[in-house]
LOVEXKE-159265 format. One record per atom (N, C-alpha, C): residue number from 1; z negated, y negated, x. Coordinates in steps of 0.02 Angstrom, whole numbers. Atoms other than C-alpha are relative to their C-alpha. Example, Ala and Ser with C-alpha at 12.3 -4.5 7.8 and 13.67 -1.06 7.14 Angstrom:
% LOVEXKE-159265
{1,{0,59,45}}
{1,{-390,225,615}}
{1,{0,-60,45}}
{2,{3,59,-42}}
{2,{-357,53,684}}
{2,{-37,-55,-39}}
This chain:
% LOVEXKE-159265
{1,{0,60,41}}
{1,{0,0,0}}
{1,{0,-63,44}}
{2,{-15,67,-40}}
{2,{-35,-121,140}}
{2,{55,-3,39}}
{3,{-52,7,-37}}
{3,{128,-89,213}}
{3,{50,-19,-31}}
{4,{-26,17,42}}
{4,{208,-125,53}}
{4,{-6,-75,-10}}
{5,{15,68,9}}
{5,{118,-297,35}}
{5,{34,-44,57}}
{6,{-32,35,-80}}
{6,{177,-343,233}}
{6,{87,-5,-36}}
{7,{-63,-8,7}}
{7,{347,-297,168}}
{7,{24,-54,-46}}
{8,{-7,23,56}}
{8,{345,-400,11}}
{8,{-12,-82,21}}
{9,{29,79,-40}}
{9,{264,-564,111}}
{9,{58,-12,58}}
{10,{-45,-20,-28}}
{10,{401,-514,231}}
{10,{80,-46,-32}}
{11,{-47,14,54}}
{11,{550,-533,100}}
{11,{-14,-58,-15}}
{12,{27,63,25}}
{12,{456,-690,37}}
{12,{9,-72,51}}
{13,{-11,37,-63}}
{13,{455,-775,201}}
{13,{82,-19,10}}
{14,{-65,-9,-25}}
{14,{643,-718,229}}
{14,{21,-45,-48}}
{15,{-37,53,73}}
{15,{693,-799,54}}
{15,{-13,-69,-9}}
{16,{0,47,16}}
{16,{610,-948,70}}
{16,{34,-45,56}}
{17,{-54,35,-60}}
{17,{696,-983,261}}
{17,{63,-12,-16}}
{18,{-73,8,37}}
{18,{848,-948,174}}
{18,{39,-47,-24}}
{19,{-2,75,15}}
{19,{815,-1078,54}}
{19,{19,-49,26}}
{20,{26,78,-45}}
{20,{762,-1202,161}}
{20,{76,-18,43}}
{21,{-43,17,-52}}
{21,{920,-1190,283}}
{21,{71,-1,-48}}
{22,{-35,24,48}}
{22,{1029,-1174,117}}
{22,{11,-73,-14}}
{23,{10,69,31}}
{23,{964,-1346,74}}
{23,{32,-56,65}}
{24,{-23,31,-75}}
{24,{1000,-1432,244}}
{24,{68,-15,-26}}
{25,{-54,54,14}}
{25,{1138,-1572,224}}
{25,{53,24,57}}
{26,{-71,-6,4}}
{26,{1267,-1499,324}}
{26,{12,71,14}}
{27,{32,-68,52}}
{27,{1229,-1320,249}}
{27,{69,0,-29}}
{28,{-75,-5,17}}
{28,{1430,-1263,220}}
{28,{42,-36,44}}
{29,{-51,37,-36}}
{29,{1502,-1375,355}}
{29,{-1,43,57}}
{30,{-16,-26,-73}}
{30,{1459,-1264,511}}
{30,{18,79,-14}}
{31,{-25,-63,17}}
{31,{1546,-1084,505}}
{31,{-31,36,37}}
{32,{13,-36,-28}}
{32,{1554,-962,594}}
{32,{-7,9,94}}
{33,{-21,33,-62}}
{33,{1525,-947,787}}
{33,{58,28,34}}
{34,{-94,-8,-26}}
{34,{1714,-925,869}}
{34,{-12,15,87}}
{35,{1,-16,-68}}
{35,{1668,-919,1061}}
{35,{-75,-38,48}}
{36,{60,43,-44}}
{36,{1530,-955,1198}}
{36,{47,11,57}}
{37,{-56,16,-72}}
{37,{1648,-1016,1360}}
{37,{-43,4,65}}
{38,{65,20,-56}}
{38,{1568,-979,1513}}
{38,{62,-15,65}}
{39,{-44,20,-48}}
{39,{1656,-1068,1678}}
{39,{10,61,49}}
{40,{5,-52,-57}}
{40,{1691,-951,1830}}
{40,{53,-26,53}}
{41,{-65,24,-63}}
{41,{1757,-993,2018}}
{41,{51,67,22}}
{42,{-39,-59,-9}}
{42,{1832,-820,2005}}
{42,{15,38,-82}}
{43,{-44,-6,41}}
{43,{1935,-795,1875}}
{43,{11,88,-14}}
{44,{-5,-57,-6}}
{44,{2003,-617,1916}}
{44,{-90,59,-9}}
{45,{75,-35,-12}}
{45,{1815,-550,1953}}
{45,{-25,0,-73}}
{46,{63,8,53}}
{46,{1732,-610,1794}}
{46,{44,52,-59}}
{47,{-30,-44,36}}
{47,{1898,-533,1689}}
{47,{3,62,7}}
{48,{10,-100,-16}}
{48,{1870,-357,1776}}
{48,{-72,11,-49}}
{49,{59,-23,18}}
{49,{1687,-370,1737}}
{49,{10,19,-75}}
{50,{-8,-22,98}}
{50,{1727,-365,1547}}
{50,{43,60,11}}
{51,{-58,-54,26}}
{51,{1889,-251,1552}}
{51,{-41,85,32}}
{52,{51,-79,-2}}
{52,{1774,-124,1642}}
{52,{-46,6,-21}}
{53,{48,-16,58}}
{53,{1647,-130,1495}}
{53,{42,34,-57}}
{54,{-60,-15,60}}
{54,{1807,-86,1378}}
{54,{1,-39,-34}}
{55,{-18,67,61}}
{55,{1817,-265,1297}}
{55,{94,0,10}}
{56,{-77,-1,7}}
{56,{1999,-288,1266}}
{56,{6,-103,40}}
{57,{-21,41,-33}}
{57,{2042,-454,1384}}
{57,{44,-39,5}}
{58,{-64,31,16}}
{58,{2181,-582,1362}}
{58,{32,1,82}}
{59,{-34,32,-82}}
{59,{2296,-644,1536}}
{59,{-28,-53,-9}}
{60,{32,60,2}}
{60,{2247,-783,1594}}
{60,{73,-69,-18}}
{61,{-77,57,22}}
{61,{2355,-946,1513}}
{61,{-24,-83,30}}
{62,{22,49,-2}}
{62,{2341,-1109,1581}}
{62,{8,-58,-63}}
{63,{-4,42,35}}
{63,{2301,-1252,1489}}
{63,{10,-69,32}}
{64,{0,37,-25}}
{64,{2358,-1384,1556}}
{64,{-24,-70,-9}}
{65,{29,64,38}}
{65,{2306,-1533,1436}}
{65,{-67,-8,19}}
{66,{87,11,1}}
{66,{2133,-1491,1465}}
{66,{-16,27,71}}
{67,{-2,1,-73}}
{67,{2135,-1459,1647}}
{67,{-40,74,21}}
{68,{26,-63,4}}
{68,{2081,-1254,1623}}
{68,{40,29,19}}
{69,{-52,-62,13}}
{69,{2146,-1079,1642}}
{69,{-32,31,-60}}
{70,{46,-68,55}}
{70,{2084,-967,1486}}
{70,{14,49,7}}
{71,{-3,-64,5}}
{71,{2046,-803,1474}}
{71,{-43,24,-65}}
{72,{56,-34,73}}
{72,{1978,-723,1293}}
{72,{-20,60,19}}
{73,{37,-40,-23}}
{73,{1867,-583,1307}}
{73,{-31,14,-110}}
{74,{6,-18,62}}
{74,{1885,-503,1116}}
{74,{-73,58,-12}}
{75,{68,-22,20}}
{75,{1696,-444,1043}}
{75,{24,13,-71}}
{76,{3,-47,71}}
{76,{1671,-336,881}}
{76,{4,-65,-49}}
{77,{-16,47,32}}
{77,{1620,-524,796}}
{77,{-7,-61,40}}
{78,{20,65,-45}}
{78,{1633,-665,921}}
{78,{55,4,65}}
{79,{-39,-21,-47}}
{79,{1731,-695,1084}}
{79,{-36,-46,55}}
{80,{20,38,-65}}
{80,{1690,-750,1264}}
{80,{64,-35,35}}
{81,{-70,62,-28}}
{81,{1807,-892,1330}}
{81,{-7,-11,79}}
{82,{24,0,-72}}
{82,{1801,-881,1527}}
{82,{58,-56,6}}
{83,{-24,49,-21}}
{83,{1849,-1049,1600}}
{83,{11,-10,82}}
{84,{8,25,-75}}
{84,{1940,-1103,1780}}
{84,{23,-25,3}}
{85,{-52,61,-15}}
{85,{2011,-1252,1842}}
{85,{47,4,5}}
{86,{-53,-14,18}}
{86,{2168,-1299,1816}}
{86,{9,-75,36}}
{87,{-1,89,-38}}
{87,{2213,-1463,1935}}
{87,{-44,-31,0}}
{88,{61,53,-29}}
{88,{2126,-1589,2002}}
{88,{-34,-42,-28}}
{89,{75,69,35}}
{89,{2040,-1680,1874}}
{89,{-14,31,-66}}
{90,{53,-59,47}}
{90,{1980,-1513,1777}}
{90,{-63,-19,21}}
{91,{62,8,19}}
{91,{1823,-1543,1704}}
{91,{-35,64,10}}
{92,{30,-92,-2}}
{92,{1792,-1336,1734}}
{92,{-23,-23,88}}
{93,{1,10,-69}}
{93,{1795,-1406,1923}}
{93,{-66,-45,32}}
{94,{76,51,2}}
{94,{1634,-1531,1899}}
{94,{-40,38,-10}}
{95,{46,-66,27}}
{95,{1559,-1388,1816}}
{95,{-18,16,35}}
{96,{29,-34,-61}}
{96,{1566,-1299,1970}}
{96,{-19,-22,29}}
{97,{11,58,-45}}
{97,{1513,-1413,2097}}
{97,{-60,13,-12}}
{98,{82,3,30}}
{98,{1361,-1417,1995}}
{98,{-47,93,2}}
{99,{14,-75,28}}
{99,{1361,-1223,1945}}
{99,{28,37,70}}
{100,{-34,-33,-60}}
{100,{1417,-1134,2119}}
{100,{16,70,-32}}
{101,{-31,-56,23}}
{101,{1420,-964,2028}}
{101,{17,8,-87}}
{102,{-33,-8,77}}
{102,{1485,-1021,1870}}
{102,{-74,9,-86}}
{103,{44,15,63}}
{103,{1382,-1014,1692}}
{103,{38,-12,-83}}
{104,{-34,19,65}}
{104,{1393,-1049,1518}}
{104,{29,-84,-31}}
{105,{-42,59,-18}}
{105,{1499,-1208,1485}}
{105,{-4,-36,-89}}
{106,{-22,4,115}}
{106,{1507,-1231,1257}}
{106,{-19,59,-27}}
{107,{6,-52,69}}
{107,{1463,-1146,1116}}
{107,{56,-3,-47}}
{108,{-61,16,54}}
{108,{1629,-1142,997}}
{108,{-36,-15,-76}}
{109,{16,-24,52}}
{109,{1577,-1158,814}}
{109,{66,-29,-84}}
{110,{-20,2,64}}
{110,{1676,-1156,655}}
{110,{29,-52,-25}}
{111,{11,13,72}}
{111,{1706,-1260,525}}
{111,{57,-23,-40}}
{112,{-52,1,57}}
{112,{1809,-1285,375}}
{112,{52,-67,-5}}
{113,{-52,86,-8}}
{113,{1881,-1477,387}}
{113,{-60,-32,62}}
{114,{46,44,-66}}
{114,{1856,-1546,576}}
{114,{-14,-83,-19}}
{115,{0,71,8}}
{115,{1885,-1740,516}}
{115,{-55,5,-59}}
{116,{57,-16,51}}
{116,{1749,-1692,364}}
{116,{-77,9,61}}
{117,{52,-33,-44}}
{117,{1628,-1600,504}}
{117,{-18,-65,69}}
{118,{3,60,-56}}
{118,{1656,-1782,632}}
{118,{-24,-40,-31}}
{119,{36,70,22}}
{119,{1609,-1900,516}}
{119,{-79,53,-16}}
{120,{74,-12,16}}
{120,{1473,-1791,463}}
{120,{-58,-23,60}}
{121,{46,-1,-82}}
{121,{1406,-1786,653}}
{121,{-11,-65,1}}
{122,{5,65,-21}}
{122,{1430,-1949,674}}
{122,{-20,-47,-44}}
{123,{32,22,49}}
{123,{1346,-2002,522}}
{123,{-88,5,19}}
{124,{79,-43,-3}}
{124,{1179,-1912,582}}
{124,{-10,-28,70}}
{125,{6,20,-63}}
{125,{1198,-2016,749}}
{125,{17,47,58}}
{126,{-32,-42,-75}}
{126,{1286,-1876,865}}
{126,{53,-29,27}}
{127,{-68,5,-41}}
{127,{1414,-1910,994}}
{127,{36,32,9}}
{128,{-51,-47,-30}}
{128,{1578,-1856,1011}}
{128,{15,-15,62}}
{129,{-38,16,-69}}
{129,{1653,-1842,1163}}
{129,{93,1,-20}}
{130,{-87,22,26}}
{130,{1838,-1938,1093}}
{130,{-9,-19,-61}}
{131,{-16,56,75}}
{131,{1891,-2053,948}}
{131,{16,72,-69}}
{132,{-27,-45,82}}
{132,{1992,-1898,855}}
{132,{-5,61,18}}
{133,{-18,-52,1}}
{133,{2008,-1726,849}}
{133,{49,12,67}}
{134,{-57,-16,-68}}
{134,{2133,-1630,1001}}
{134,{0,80,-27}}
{135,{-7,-45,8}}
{135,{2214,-1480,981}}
{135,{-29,45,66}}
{136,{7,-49,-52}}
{136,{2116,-1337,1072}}
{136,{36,51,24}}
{137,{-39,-64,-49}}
{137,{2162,-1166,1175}}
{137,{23,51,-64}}
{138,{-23,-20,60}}
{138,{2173,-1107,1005}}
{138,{75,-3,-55}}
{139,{-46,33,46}}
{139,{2300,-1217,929}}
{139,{2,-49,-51}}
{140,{38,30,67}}
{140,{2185,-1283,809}}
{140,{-43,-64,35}}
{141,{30,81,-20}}
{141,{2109,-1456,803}}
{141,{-89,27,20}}
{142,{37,8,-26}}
{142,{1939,-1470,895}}
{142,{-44,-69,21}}
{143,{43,67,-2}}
{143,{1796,-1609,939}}
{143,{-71,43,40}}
{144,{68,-5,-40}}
{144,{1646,-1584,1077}}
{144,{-33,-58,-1}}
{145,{22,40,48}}
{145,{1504,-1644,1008}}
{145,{-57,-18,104}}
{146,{37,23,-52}}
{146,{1375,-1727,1165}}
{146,{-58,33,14}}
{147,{60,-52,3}}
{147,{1253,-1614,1232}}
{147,{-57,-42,23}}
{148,{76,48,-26}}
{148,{1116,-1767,1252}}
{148,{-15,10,-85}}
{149,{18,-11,64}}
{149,{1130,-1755,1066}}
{149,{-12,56,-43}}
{150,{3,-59,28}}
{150,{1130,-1574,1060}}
{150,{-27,68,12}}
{151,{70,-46,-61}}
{151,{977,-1495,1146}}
{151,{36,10,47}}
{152,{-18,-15,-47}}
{152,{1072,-1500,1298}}
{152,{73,35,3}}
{153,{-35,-41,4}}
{153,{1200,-1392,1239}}
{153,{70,-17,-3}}
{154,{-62,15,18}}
{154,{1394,-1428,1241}}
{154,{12,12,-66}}
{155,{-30,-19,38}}
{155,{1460,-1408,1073}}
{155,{73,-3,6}}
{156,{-54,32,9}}
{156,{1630,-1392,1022}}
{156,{15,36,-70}}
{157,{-24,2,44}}
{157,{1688,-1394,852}}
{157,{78,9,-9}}
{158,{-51,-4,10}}
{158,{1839,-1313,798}}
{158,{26,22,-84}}
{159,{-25,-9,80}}
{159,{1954,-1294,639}}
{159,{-14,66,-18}}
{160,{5,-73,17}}
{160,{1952,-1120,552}}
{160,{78,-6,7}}
């Protein structure tokens, strides 16, 4: 019986966090999460390390707009985005400098309308990093949100 009551206070707890993060004002604007990017000064090395776990691995493509190489790294629900410089005034290249053996670089996340999900941010006092939207490695429009405004953390916001 008292393991029944734990269970039931349990459930109660769970339902009312639920609530609570239901209610939260931009509660339908953030989706799902799409990628965590981590930088690397070795490119080849970090893509073995996955392909010899049996993740399925993209080639690597440069991007040139954004001064990267990508590599996707396909997960059951999520993907790992391995980042390396791509010319001389890659931002993956500051990274390192700082990071000598590389790290995690963004969190990707979701959401349904990016120009809906920018003013929201920027309603609530966050910073973007850029006036509009940019098409990411994706294809799809994107916005990195300021990681002074975002426990430290890079964001980047992308379309579904």
């Amino acid at each position: 019986m008292a393991s029944l009551r734990s269970l039931v206070k349990l459930t109660n707890s769970v339902a009312i966090s639920t609530r609570t993060m239901a209610s939260h004002p931009l509660a339908g604007l953030l989706g799902k999460l799409n990628h965590v990017a981590i930088a690397t000064p070795d490119l080849k090395k970090s893509s073995d390390f996955y392909k010899n776990l049996g993740a399925k691995v993209s080639e690597a493509v440069p991007q040139k707009e954004h001064g990267v190489y990508t590599v996707f790294v396909e997960l059951p629900n999520s993907k790992i985005e391995l980042l390396h410089p791509f010319g001389e005034k890659s931002p993956i290249q500051a990274f390192l400098n700082k990071n000598k053996d590389g790290g995690m670089h963004h969190i990707c996340i979701e959401v349904r309308d990016i120009n809906e999900a920018v003013s929201a941010v920027k309603d609530k006092g966050i910073r973007t990093l850029g006036e509009k939207p940019k098409i990411g490695a994706h294809g799809k429009p994107v916005m990195f949100l300021h990681p002074k405004d975002c426990g430290g953390v890079l964001i980047e916001l992308e379309q579904e």
